[in-house]
C-alpha positions as protocol buffer text, in pm:
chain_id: "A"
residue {
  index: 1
  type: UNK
  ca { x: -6767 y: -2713 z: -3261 }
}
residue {
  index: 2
  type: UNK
  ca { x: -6529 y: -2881 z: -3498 }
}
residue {
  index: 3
  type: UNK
  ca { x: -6371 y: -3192 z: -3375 }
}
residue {
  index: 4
  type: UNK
  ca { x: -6200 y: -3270 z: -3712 }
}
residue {
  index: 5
  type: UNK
  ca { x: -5815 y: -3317 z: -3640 }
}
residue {
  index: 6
  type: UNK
  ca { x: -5631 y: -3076 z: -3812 }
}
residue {
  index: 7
  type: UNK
  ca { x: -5313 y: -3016 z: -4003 }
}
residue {
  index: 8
  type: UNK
  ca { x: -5170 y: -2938 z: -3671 }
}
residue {
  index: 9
  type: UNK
  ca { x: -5324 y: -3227 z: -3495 }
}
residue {
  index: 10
  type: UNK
  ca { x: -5152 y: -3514 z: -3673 }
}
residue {
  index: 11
  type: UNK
  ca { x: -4843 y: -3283 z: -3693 }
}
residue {
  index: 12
  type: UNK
  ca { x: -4843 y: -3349 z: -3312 }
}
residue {
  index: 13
  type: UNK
  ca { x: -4912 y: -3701 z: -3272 }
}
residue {
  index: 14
  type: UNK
  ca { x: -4612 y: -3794 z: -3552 }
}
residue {
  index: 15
  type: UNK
  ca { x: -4424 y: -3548 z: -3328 }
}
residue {
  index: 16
  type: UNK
  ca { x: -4244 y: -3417 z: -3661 }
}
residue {
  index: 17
  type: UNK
  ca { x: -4285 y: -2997 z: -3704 }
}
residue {
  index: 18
  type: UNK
  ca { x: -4129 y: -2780 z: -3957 }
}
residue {
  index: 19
  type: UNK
  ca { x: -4062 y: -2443 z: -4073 }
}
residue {
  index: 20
  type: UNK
  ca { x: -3955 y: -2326 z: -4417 }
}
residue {
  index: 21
  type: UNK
  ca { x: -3525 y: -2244 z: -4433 }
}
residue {
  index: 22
  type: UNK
  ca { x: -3511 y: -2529 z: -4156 }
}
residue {
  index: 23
  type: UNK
  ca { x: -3179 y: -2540 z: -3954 }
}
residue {
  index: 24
  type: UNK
  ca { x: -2991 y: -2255 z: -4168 }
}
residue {
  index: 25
  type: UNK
  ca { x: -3275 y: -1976 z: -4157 }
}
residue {
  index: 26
  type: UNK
  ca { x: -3268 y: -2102 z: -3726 }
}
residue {
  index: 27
  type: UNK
  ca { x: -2894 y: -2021 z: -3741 }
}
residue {
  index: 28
  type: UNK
  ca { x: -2935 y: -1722 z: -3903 }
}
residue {
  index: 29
  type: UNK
  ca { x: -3260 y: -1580 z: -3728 }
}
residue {
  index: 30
  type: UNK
  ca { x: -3002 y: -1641 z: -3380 }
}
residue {
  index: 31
  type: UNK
  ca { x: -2735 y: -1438 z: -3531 }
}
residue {
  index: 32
  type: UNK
  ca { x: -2986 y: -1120 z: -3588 }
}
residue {
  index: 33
  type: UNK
  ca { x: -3150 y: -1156 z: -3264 }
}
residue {
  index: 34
  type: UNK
  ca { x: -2824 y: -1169 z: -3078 }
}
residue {
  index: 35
  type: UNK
  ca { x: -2890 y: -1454 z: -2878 }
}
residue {
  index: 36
  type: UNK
  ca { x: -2607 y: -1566 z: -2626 }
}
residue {
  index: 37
  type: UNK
  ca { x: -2556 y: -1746 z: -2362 }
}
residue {
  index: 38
  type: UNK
  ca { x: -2730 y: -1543 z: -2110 }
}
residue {
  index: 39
  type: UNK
  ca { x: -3011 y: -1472 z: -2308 }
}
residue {
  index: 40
  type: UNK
  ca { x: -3388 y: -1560 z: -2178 }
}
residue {
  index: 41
  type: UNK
  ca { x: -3581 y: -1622 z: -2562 }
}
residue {
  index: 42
  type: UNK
  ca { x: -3948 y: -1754 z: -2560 }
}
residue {
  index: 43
  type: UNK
  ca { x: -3991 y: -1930 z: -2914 }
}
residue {
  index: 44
  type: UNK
  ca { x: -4392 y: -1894 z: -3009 }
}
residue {
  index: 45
  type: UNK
  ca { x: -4516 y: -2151 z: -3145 }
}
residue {
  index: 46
  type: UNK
  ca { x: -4246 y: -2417 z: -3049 }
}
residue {
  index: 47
  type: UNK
  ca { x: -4460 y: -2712 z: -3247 }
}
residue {
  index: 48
  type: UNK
  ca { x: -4256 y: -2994 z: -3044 }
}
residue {
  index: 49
  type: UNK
  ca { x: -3956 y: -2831 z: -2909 }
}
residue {
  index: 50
  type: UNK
  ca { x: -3682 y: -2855 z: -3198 }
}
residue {
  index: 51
  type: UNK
  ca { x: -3589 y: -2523 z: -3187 }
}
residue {
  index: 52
  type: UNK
  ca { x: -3635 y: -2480 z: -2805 }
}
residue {
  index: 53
  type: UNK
  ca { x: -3459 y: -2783 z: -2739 }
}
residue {
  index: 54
  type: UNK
  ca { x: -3171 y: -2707 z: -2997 }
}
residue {
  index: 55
  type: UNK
  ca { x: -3135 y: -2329 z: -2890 }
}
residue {
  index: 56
  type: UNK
  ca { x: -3068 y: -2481 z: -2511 }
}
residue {
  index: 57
  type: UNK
  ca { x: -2840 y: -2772 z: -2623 }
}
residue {
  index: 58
  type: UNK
  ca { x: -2645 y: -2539 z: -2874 }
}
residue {
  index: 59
  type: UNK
  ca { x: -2624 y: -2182 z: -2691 }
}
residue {
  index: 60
  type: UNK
  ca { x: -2726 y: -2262 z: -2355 }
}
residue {
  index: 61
  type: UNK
  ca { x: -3016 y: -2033 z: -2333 }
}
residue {
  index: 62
  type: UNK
  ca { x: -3262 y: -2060 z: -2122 }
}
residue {
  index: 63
  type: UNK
  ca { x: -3593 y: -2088 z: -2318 }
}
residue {
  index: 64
  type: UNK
  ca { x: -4004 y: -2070 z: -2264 }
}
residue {
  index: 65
  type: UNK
  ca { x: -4180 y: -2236 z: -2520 }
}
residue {
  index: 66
  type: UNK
  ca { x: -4539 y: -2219 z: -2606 }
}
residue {
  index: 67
  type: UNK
  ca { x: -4771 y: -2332 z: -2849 }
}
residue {
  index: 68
  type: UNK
  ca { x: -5156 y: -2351 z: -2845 }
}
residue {
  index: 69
  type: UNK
  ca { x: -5184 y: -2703 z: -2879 }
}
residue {
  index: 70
  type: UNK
  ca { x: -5137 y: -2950 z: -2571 }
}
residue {
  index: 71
  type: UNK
  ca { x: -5035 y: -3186 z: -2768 }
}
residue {
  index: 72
  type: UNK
  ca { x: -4750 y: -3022 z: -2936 }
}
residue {
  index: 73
  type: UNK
  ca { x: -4637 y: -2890 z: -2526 }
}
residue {
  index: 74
  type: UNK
  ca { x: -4623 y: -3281 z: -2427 }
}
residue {
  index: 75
  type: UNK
  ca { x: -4413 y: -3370 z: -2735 }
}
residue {
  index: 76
  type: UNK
  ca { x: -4210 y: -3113 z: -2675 }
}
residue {
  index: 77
  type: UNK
  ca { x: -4138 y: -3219 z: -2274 }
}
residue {
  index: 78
  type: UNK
  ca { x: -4048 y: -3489 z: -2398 }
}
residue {
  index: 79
  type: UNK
  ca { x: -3794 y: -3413 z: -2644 }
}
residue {
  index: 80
  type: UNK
  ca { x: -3683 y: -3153 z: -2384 }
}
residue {
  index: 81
  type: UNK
  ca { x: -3650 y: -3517 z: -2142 }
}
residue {
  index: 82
  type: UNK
  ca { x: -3500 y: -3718 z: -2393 }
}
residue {
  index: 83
  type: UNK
  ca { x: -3216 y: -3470 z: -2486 }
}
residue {
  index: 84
  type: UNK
  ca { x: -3191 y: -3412 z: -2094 }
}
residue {
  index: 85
  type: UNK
  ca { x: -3171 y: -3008 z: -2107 }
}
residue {
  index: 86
  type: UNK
  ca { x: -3530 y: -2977 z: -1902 }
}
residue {
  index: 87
  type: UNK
  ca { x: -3348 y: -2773 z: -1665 }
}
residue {
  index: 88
  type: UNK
  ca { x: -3298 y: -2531 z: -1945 }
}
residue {
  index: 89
  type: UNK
  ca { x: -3632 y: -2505 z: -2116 }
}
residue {
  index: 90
  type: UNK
  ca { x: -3961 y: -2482 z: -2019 }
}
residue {
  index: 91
  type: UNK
  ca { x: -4270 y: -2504 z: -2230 }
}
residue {
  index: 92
  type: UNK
  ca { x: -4629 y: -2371 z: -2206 }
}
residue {
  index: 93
  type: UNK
  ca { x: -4989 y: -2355 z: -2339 }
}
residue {
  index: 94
  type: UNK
  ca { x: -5029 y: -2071 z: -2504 }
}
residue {
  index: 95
  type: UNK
  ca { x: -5151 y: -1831 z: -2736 }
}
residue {
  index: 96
  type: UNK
  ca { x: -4957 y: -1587 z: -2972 }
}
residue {
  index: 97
  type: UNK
  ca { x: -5231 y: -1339 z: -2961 }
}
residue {
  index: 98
  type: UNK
  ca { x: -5235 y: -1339 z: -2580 }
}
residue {
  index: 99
  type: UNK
  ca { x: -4940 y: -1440 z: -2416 }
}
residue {
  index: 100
  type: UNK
  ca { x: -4960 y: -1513 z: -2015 }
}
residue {
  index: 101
  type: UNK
  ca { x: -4618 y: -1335 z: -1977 }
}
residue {
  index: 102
  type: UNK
  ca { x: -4520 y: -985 z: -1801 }
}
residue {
  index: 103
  type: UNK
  ca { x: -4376 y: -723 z: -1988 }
}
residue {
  index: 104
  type: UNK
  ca { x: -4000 y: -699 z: -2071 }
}
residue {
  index: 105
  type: UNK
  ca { x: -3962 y: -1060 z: -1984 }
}
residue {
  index: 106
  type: UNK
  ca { x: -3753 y: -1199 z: -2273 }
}
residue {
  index: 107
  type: UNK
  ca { x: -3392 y: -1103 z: -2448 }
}
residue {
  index: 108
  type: UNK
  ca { x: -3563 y: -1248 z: -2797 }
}
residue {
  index: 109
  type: UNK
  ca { x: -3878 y: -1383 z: -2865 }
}
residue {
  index: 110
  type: UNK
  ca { x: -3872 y: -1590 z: -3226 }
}
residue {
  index: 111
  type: UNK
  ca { x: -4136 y: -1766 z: -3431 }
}
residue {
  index: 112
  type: UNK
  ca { x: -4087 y: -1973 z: -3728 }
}
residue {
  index: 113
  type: UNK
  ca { x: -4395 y: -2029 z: -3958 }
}
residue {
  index: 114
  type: UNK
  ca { x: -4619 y: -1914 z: -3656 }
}
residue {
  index: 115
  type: UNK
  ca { x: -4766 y: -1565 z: -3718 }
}
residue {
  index: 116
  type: UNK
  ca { x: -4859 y: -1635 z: -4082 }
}
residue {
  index: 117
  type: UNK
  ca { x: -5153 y: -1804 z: -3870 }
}
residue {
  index: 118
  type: UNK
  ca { x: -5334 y: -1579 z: -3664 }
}
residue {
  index: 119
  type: UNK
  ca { x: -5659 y: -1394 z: -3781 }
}
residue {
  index: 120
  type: UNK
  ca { x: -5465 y: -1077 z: -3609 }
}
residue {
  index: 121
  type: UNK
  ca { x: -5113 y: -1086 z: -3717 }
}
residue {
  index: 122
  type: UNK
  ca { x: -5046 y: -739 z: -3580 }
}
residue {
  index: 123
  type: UNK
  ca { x: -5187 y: -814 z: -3250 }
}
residue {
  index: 124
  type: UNK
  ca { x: -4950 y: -1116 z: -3236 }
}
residue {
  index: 125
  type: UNK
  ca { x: -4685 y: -860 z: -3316 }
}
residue {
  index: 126
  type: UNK
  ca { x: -4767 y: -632 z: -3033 }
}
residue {
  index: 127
  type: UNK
  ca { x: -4758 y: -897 z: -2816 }
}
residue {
  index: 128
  type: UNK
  ca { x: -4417 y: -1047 z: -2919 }
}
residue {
  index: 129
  type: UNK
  ca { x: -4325 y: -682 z: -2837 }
}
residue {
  index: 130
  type: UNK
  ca { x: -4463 y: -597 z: -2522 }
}
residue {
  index: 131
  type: UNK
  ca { x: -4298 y: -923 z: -2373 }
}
residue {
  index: 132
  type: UNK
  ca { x: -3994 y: -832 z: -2536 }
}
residue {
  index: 133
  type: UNK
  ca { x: -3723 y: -637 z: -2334 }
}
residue {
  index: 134
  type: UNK
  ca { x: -3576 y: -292 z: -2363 }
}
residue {
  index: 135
  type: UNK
  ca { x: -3290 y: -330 z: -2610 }
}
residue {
  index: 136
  type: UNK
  ca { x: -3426 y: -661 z: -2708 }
}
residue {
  index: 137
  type: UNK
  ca { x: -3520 y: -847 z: -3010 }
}
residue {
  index: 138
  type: UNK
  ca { x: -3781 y: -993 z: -3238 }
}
residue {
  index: 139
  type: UNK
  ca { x: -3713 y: -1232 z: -3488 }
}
residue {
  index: 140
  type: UNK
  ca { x: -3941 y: -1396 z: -3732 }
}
residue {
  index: 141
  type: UNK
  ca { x: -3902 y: -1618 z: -4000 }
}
residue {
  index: 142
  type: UNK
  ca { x: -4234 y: -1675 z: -4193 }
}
residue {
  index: 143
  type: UNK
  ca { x: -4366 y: -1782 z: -4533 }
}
residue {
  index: 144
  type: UNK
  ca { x: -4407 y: -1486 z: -4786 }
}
residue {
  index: 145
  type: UNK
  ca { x: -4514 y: -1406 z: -5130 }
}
residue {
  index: 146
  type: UNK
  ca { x: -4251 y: -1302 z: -5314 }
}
residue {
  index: 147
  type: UNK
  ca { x: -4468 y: -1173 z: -5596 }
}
residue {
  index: 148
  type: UNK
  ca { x: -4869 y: -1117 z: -5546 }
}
residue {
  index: 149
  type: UNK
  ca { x: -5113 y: -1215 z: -5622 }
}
residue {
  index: 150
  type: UNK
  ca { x: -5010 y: -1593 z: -5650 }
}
residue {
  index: 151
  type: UNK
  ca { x: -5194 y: -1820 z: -5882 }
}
residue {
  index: 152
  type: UNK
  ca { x: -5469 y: -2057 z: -5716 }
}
residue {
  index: 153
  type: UNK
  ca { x: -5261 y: -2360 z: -5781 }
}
residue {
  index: 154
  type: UNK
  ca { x: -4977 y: -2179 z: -5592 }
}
residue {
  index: 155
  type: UNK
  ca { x: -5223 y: -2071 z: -5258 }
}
residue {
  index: 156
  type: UNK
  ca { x: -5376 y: -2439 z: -5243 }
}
residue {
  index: 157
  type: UNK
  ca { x: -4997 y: -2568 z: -5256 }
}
residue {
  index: 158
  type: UNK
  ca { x: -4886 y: -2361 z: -5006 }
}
residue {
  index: 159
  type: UNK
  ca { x: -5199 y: -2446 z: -4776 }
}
residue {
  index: 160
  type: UNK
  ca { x: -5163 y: -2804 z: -4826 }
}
residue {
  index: 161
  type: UNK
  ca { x: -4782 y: -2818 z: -4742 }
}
residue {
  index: 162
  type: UNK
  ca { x: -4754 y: -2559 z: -4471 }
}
residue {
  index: 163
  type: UNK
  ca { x: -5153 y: -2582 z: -4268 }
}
residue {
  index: 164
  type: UNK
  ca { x: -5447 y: -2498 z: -4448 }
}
residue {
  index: 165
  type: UNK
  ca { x: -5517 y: -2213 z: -4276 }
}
residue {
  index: 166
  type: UNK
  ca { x: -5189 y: -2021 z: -4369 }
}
residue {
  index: 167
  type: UNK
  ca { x: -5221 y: -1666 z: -4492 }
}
residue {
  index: 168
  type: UNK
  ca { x: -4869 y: -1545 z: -4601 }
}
residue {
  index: 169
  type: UNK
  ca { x: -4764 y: -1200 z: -4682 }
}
residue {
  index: 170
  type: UNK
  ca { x: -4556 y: -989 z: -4898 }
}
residue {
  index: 171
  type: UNK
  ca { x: -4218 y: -881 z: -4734 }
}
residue {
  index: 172
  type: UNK
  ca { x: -4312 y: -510 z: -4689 }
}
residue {
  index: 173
  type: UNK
  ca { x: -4637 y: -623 z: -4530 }
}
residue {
  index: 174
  type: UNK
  ca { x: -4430 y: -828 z: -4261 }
}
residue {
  index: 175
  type: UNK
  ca { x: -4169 y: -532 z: -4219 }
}
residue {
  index: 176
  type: UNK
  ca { x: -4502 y: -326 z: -4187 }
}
residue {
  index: 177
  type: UNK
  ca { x: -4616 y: -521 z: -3852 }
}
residue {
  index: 178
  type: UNK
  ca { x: -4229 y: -490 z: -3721 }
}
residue {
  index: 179
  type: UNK
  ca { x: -4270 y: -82 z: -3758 }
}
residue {
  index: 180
  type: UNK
  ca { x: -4629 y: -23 z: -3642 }
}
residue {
  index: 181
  type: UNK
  ca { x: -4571 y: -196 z: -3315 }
}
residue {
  index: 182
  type: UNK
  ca { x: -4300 y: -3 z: -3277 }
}
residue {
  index: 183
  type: UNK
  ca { x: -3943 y: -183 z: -3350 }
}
residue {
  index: 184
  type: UNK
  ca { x: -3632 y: -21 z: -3469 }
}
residue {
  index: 185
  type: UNK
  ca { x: -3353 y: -140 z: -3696 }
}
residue {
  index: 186
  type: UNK
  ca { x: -3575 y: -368 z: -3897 }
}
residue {
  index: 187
  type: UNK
  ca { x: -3378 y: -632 z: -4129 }
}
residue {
  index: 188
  type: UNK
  ca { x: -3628 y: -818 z: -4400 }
}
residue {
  index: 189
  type: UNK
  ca { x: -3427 y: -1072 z: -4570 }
}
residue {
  index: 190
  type: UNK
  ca { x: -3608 y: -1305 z: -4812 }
}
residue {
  index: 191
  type: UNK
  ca { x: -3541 y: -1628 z: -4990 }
}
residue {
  index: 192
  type: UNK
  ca { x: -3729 y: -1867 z: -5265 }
}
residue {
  index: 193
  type: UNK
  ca { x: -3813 y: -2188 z: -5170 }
}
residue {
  index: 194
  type: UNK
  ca { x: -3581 y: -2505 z: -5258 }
}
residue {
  index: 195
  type: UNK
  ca { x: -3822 y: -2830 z: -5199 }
}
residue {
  index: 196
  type: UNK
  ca { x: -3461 y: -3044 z: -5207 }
}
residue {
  index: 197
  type: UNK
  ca { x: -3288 y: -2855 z: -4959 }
}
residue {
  index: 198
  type: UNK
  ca { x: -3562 y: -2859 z: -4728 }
}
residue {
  index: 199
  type: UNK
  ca { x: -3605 y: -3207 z: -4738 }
}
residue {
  index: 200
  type: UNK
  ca { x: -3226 y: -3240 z: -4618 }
}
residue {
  index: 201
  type: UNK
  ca { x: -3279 y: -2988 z: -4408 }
}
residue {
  index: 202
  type: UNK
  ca { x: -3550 y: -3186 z: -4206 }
}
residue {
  index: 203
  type: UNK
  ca { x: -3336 y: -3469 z: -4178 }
}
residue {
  index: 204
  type: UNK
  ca { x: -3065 y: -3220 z: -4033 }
}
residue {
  index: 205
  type: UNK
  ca { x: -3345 y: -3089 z: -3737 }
}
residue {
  index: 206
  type: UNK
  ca { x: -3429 y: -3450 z: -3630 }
}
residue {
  index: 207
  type: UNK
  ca { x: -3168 y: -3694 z: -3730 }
}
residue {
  index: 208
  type: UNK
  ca { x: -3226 y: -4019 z: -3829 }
}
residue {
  index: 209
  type: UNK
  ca { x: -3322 y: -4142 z: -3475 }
}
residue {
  index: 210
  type: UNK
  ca { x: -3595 y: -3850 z: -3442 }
}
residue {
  index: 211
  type: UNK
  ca { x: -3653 y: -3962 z: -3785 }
}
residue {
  index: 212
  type: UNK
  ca { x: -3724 y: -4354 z: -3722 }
}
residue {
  index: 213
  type: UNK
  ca { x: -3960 y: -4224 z: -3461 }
}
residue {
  index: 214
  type: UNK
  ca { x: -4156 y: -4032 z: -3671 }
}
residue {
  index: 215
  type: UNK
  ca { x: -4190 y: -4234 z: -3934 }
}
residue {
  index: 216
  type: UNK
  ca { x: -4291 y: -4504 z: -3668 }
}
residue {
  index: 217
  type: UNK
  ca { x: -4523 y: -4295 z: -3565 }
}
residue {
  index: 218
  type: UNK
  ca { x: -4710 y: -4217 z: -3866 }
}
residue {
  index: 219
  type: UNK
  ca { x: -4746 y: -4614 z: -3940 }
}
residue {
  index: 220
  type: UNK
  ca { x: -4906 y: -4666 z: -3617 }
}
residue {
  index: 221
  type: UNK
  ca { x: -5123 y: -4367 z: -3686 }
}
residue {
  index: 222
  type: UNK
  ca { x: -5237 y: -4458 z: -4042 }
}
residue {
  index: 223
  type: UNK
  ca { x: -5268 y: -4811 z: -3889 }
}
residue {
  index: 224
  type: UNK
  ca { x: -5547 y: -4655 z: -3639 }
}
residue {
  index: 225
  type: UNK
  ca { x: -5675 y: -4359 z: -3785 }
}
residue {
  index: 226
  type: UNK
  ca { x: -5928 y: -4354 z: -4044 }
}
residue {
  index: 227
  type: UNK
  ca { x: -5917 y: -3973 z: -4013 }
}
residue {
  index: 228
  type: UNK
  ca { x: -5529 y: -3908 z: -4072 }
}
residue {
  index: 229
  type: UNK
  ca { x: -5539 y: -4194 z: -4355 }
}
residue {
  index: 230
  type: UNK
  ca { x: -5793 y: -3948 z: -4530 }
}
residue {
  index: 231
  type: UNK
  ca { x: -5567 y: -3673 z: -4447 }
}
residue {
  index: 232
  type: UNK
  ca { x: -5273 y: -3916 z: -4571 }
}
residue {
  index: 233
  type: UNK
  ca { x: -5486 y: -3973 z: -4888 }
}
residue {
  index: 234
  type: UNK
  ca { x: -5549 y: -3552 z: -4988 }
}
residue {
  index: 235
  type: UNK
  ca { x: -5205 y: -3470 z: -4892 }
}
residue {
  index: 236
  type: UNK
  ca { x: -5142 y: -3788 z: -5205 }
}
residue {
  index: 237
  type: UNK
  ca { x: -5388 y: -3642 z: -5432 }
}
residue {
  index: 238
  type: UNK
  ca { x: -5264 y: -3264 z: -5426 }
}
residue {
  index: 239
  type: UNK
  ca { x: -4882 y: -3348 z: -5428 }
}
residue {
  index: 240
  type: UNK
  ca { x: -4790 y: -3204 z: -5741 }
}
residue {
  index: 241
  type: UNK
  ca { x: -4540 y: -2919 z: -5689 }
}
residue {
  index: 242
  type: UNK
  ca { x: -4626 y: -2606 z: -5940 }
}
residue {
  index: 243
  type: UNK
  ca { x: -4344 y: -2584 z: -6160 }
}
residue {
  index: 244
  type: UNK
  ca { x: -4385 y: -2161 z: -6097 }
}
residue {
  index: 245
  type: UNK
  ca { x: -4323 y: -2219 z: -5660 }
}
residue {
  index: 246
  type: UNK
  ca { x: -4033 y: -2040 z: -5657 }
}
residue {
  index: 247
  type: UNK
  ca { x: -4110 y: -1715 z: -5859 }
}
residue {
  index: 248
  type: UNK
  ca { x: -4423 y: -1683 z: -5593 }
}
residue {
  index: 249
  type: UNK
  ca { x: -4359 y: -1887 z: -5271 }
}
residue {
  index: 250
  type: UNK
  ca { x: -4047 y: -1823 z: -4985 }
}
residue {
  index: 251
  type: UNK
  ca { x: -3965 y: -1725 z: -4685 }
}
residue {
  index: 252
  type: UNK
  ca { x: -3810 y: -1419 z: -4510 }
}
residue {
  index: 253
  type: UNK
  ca { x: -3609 y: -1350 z: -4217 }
}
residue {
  index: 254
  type: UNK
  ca { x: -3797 y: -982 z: -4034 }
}
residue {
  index: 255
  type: UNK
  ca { x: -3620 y: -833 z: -3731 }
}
residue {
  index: 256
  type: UNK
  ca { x: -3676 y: -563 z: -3561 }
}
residue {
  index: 257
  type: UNK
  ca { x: -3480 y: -381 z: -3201 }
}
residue {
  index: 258
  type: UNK
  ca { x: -3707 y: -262 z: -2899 }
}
C-alpha cells in the first residue's frame, strides 16, 4: 500500500480546493441545472465545502456533500461551522463510483474537476444519474482537451496543476457519458483556460480571510513536512506554463435532463 500523501492530501490539510472557471463557471453550472431554493443538490467531490457551503449561503439549498477523502469531509464541517449554515449542508465520505444514496434522491447533483478522476468515468456518470431525480439535473464542469492529442509538456502541466492522476477528455467524449447513461437536453459549453483570471478567481471563492488561513496553513505545513516541502519543491521545478495551454487545455460546462 502507498502511504505517500498525495496531490489531494496536502490539498486537504491547507484546506484550499479548486476547480478550473472558479466562481463564474459555479454561477453558471447553477443556472443550467436550475437550482432554486427548494432544490436538494449533492455536489461530488466537495474538496472542502466551497461550493457546498456557498450554494447554501447564496440559494439556500439544502446540500449533501461528499468526497472520498476524510480529510477534505472535516475541512469542509468546518467551513460549513464557521459560515454557520450546518443546518443547511451536510457532508459525507464517499465515493463517486458508488454513492451510498437511494435513487431519485437529488434535484441536481454537480461536480467540478471530479469525474476527470475516476478509472470509470461512465460508471461515475451512471451513478450521478441514478441518484438524480425524475426531471432533474446533472451538471459537470471538468477539464477538457480542446484539441487532441496534447503535447507531453501540455499532459505533465495539466497533471501537475490539477492532480497527477487527471485524465481529461475531449468535449464530445464528456457529452458521450451524459447520452449513454441516458440524459436528455445535453448542453456542452467549453472555454480555454486564462491562468490570470483564475488566480482572481480563487481569491473570489475564499476571500482574503480563507486566504490568510491557507496560506498559514501551508507555512506550518512546509515548516513540518518533509514530504509536502518535496511536493512544494516539484510543484517549483515544473512551474513553467507552456506558452501553447490555451490552444489544448480548458474546461467545459456538460448538462444533461433526467
Amino acid at each position: 500500500m502507498n502511504n505517500t500523501p498525495s496531490f489531494f492530501d496536502f490539498a486537504a490539510d491547507v484546506g484550499l480546493t479548486k476547480h478550473i472557471g472558479s466562481v463564474a463557471a459555479t454561477e453558471a453550472l447553477i443556472e443550467l441545472c436550475h437550482i432554486g431554493t427548494a432544490s436538494y443538490v449533492l455536489d461530488v467531490g466537495c474538496g472542502v465545502g466551497a461550493t457546498s457551503c456557498w450554494l447554501a449561503k447564496s440559494i439556500g439549498c439544502r446540500v449533501m456533500g461528499v468526497d472520498i477523502l476524510p480529510r477534505m469531509v472535516e475541512r469542509s464541517r468546518e467551513r460549513a461551522r464557521r459560515e454557520k449554515i450546518a443546518d443547511r449542508v451536510e457532508f459525507k465520505v464517499a465515493d463517486a463510483q458508488d454513492l451510498p444514496f437511494e435513487d431519485n434522491l437529488f434535484d441536481a447533483v454537480l461536480t467540478e474537476s471530479v469525474t476527470a478522476f475516476p478509472a470509470d468515468k461512465q460508471k461515475a456518470m451512471n451513478e450521478y444519474v441514478r441518484v438524480t431525480k425524475p426531471g432533474g439535473y446533472v451538471g459537470l464542469n471538468e477539464t477538457a482537451w480542446l484539441k487532441v492529442p496534447p503535447p507531453p509538456e501540455i499532459t505533465a502541466w495539466a497533471a501537475q496543476e490539477v492532480g497527477a492522476t487527471v485524465k481529461p477528455l475531449p468535449p464530445d467524449e464528456w457529452a458521450g457519458l451524459l447520452q449513454v447513461a441516458g440524459l436528455r437536453e445535453i448542453v456542452s459549453k467549453t472555454y480555454a483556460i486564462n491562468l490570470q483570471d483564475e488566480g482572481k478567481g480563487i481569491l473570489q471563492r475564499y476571500g482574503f480571510g480563507g486566504m490568510l488561513r491557507v496560506i498559514g496553513r501551508m507555512l506550518v505545513l512546509y515548516t513540518r513536512s518533509p514530504a509536502y516541502r518535496q511536493f512544494v519543491q516539484r510543484v517549483r521545478q515544473g512551474g513553467v506554463v507552456p506558452e501553447n495551454l490555451a490552444e489544448y487545455f480548458g474546461y467545459g460546462l456538460f448538462v444533461g435532463k433526467k
